[in-house]
OpenMM code with the backbone's topology and positions (N, CA, C; nanometers):
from openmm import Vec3, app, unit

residues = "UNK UNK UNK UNK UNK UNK UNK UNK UNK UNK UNK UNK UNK UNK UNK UNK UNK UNK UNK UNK UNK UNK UNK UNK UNK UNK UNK UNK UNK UNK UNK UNK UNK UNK UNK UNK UNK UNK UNK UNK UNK UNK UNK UNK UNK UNK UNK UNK UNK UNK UNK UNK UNK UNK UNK UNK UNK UNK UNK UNK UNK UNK UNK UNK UNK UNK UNK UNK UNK UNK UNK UNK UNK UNK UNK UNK UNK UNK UNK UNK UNK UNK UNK UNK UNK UNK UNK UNK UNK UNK UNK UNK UNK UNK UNK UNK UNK UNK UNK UNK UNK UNK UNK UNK UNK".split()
positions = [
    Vec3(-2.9018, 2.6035, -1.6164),
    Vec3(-2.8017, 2.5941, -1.5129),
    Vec3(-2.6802, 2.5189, -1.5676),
    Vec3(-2.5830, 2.5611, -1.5608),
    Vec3(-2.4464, 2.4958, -1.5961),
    Vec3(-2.4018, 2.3477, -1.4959),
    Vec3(-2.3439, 2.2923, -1.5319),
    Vec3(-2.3532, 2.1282, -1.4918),
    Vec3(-2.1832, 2.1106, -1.5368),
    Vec3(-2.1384, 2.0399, -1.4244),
    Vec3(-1.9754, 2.0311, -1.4773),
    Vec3(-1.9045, 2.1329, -1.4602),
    Vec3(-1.7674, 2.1049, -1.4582),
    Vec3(-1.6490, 2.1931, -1.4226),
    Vec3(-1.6209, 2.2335, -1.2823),
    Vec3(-1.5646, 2.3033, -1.2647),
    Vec3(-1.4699, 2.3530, -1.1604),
    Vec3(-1.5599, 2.4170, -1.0439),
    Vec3(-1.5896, 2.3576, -0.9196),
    Vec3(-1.6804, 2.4040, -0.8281),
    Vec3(-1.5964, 2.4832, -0.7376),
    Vec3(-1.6101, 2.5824, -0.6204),
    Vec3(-1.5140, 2.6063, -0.5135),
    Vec3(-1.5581, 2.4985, -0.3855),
    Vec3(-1.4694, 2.4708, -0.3382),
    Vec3(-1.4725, 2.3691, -0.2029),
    Vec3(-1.5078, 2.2144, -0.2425),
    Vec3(-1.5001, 2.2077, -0.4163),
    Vec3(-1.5350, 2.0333, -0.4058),
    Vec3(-1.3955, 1.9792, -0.4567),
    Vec3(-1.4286, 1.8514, -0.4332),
    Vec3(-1.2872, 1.7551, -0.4500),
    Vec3(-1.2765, 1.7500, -0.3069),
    Vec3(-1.1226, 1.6638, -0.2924),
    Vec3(-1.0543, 1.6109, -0.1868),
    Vec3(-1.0244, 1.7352, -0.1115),
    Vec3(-1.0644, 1.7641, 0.0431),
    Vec3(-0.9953, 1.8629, 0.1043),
    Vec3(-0.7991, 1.8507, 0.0985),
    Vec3(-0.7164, 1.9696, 0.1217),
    Vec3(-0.5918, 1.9740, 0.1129),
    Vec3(-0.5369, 1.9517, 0.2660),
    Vec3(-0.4526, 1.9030, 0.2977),
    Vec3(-0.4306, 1.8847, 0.4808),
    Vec3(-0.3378, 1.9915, 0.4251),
    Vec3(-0.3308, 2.0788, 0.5461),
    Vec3(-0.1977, 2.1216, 0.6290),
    Vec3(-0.0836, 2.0819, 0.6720),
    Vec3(-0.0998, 1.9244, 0.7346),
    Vec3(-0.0322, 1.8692, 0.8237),
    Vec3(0.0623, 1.7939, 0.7098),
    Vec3(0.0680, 1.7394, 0.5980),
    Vec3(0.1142, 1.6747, 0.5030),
    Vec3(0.2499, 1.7277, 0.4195),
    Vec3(0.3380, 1.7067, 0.5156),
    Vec3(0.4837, 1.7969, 0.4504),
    Vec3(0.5395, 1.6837, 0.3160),
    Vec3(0.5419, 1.7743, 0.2349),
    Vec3(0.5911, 1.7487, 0.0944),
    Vec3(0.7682, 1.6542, 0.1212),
    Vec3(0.8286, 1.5607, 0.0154),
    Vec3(0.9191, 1.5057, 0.0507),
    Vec3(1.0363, 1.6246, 0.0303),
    Vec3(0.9986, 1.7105, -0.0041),
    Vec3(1.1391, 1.8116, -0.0175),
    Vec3(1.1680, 1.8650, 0.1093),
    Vec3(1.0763, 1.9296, 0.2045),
    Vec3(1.0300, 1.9406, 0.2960),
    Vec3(1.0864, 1.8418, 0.4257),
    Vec3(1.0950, 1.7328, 0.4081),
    Vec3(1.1088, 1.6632, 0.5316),
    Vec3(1.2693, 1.6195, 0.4876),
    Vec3(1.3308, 1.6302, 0.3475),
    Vec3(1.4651, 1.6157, 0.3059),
    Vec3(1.5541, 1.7218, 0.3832),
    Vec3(1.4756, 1.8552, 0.3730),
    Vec3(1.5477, 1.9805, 0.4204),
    Vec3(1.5581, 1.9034, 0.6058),
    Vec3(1.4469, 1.8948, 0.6591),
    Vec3(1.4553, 1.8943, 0.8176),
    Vec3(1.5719, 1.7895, 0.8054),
    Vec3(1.5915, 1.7034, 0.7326),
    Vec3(1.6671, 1.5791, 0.7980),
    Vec3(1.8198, 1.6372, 0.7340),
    Vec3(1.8247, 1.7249, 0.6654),
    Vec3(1.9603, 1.7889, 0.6628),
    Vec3(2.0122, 1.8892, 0.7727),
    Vec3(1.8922, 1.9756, 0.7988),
    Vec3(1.9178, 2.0248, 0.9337),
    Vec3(1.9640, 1.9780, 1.0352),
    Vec3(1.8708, 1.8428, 1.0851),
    Vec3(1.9257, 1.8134, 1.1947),
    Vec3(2.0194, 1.7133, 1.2018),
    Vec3(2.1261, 1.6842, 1.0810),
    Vec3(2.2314, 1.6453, 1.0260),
    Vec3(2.2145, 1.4849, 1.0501),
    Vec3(2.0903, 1.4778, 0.9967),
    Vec3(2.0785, 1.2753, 1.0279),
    Vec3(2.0807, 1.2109, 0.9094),
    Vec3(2.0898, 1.1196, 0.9432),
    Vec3(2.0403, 1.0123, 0.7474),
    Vec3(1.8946, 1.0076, 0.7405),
    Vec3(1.8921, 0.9558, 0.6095),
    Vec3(1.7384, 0.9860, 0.5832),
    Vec3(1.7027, 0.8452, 0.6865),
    Vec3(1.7639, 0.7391, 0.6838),
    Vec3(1.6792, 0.6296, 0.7973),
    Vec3(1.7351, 0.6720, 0.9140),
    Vec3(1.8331, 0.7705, 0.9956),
    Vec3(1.7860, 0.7771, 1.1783),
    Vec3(1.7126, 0.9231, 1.1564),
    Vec3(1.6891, 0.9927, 1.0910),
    Vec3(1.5745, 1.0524, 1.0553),
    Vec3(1.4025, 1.0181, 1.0681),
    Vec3(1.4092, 0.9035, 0.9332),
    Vec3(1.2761, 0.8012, 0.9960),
    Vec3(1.2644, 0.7513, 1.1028),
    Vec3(1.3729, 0.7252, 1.2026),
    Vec3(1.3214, 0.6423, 1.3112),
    Vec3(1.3214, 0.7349, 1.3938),
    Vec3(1.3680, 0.8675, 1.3843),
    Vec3(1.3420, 0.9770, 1.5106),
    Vec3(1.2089, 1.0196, 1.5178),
    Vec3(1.1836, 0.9885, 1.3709),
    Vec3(0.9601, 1.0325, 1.3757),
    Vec3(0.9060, 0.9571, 1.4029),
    Vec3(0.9389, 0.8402, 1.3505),
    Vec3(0.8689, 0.6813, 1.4112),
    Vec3(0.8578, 0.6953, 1.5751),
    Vec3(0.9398, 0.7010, 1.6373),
    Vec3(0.9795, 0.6874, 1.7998),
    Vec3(0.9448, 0.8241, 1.8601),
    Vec3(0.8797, 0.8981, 1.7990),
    Vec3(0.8170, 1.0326, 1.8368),
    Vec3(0.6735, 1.0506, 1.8911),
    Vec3(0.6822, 1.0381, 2.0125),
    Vec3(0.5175, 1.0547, 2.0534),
    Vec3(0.4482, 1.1522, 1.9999),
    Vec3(0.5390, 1.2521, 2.0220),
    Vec3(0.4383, 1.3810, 1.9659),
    Vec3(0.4509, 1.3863, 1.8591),
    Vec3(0.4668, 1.3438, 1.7910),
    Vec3(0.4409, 1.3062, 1.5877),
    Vec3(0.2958, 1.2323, 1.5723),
    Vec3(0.1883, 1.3244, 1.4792),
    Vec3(0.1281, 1.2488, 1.4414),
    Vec3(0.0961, 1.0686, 1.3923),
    Vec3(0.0234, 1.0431, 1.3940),
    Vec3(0.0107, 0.9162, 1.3962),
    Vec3(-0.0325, 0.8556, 1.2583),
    Vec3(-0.0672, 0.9199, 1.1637),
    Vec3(-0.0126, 0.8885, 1.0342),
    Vec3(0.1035, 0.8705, 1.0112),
    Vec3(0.1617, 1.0250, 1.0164),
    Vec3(0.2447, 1.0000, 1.0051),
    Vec3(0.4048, 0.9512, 1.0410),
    Vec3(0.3572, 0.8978, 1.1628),
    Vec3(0.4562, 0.7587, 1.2282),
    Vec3(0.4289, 0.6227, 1.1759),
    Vec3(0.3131, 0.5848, 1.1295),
    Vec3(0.3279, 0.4874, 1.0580),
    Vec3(0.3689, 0.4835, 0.9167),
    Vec3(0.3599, 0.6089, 0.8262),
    Vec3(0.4089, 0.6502, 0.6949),
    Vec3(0.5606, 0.6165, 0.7167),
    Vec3(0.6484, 0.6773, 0.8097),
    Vec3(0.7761, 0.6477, 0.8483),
    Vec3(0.8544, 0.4984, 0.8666),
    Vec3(0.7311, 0.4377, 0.9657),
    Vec3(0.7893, 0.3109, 1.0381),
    Vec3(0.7579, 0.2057, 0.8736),
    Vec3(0.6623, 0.2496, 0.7982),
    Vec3(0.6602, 0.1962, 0.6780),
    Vec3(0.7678, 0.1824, 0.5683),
    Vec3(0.7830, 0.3222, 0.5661),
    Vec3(0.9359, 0.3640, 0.4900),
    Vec3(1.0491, 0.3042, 0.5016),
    Vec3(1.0989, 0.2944, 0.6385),
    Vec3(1.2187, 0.2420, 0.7321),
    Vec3(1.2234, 0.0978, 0.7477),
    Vec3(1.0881, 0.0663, 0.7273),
    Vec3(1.0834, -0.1278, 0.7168),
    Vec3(1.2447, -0.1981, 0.6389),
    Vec3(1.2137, -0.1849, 0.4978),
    Vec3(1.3288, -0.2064, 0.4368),
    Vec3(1.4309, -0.2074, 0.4807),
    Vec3(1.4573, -0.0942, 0.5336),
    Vec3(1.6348, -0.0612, 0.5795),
    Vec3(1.6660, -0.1456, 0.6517),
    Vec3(1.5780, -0.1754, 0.7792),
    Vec3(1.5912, -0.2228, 0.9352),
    Vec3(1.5731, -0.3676, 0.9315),
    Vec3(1.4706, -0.4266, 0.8434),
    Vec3(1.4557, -0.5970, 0.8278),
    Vec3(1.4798, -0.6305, 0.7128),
    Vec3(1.4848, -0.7669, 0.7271),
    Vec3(1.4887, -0.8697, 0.6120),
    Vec3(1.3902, -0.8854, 0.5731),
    Vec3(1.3705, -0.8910, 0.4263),
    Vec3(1.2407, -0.9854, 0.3996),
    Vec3(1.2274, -1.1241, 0.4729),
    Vec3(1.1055, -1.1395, 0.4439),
    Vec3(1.0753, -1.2723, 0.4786),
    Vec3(1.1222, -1.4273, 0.3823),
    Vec3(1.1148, -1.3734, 0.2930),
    Vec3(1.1923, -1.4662, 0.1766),
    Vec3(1.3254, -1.5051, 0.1752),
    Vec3(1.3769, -1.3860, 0.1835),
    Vec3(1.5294, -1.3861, 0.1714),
    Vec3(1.5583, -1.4179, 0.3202),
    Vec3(1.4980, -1.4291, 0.4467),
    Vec3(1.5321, -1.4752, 0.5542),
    Vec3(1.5771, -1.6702, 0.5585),
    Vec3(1.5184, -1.7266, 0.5735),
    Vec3(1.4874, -1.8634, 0.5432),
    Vec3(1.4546, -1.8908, 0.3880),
    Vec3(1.5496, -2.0057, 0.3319),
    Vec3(1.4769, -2.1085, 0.2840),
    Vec3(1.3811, -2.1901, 0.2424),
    Vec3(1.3028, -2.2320, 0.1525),
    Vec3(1.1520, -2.3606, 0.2031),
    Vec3(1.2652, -2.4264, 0.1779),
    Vec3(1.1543, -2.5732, 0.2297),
    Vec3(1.1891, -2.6738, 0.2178),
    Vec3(1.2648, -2.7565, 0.0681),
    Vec3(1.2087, -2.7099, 0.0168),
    Vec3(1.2458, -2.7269, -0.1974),
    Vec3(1.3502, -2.7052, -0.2132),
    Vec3(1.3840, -2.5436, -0.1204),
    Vec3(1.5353, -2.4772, -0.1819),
    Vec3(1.6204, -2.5378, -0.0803),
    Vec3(1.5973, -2.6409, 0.0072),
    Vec3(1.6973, -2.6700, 0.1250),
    Vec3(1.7039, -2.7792, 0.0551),
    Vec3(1.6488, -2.9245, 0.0397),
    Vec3(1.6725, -2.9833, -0.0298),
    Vec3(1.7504, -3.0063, -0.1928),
    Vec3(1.7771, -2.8892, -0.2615),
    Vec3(1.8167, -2.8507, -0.3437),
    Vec3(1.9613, -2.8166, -0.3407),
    Vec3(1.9656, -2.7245, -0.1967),
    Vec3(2.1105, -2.6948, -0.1631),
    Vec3(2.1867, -2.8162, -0.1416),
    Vec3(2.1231, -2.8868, -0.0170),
    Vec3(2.1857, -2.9940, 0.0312),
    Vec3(2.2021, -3.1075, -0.1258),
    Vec3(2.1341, -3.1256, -0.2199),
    Vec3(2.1590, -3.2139, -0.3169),
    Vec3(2.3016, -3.1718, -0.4252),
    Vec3(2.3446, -3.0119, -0.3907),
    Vec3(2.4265, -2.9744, -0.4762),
    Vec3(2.5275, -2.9218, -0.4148),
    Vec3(2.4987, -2.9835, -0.2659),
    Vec3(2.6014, -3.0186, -0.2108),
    Vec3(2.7067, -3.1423, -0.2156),
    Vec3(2.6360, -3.2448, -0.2029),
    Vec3(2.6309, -3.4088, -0.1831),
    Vec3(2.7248, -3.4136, -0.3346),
    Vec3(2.6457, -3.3453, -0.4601),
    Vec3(2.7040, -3.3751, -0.5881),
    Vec3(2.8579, -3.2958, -0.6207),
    Vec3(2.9108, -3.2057, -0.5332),
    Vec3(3.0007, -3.1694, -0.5284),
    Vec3(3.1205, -3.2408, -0.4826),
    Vec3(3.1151, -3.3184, -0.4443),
    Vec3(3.1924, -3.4208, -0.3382),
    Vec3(3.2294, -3.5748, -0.4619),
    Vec3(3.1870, -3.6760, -0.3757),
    Vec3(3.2280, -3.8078, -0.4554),
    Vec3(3.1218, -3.8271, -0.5691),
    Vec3(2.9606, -3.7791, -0.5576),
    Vec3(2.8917, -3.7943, -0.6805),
    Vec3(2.9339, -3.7064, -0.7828),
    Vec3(3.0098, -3.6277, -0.7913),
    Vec3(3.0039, -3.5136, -0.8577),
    Vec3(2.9872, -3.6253, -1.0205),
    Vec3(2.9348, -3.5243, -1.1629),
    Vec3(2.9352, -3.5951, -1.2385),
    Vec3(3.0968, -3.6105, -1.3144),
    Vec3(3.1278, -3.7459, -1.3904),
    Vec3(3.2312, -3.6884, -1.4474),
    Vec3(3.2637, -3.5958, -1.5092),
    Vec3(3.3989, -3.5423, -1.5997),
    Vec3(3.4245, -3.4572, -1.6394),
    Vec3(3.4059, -3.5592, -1.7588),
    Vec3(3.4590, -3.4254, -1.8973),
    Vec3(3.4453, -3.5498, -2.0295),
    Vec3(3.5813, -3.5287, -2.0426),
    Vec3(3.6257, -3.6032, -2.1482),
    Vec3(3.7762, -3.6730, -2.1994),
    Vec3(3.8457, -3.5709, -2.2552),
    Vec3(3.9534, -3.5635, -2.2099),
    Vec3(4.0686, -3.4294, -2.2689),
    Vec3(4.1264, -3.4397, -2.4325),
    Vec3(4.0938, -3.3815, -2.4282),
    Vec3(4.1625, -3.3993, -2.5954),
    Vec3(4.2672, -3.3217, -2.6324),
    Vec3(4.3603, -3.3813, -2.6654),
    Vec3(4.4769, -3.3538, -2.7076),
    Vec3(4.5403, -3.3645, -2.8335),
    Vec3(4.5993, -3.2906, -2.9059),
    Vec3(4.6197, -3.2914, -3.0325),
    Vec3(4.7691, -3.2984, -3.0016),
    Vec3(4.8486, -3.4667, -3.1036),
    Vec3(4.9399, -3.4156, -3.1424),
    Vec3(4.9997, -3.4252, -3.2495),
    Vec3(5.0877, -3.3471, -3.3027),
    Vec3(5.1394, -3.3172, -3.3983),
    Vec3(5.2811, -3.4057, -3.4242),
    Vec3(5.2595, -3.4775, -3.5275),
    Vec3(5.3959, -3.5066, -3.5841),
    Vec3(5.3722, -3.6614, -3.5514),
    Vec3(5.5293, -3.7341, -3.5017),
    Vec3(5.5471, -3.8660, -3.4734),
    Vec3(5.4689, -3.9071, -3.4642),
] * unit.nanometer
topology = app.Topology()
chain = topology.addChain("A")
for resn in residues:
    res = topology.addResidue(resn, chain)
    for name in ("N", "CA", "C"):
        topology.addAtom(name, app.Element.getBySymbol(name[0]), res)
């Protein structure tokens, strides 16, 4: 009996429902949107599957929020600011000595 290779019906089944990104590029040219009010017209779509409304609302994250990082500060980098703040002002460090060359007399 042969063992290995290419069976019919094994592996991962193929969905239907799974439109390719070329595919969902074309619809969102059709219906003359950007690719993000595009995402949020599937996101906010009841009758859109529910994969793939969260595949979307995933996608669209980026566009719509901030990271969390780049939102706030810690404490380290606030203290840091505020110290190079303070040193800008009357601590600032000195400058060093100008030097001047002159010539002659």
């Amino acid at each position: 009996m042969a063992r290995g290779g290419y069976r019919p019906g094994a592996g991962r089944p193929k969905s239907a429902s799974v439109k390719t990104e070329v595919e969902v590029k074309r619809e969102a040219s059709k219906a003359g949107l950007s690719p993000l009010e595009y995402m949020l017209s599937v996101m906010n779509d009841d009758q859109a599957e529910r994969d793939r409304r969260d595949k979307m609302a995933i996608a669209a994250a980026p566009y719509v929020h901030a990271k969390a990082d780049e939102a706030k500060a810690g404490k380290k980098e606030q203290k840091q600011q505020a110290a190079e703040q303070v040193a800008k002002g009357r601590f600032a460090p000195r400058s060093g000595p100008r030097l001047a060359v002159v010539n002659g007399s």
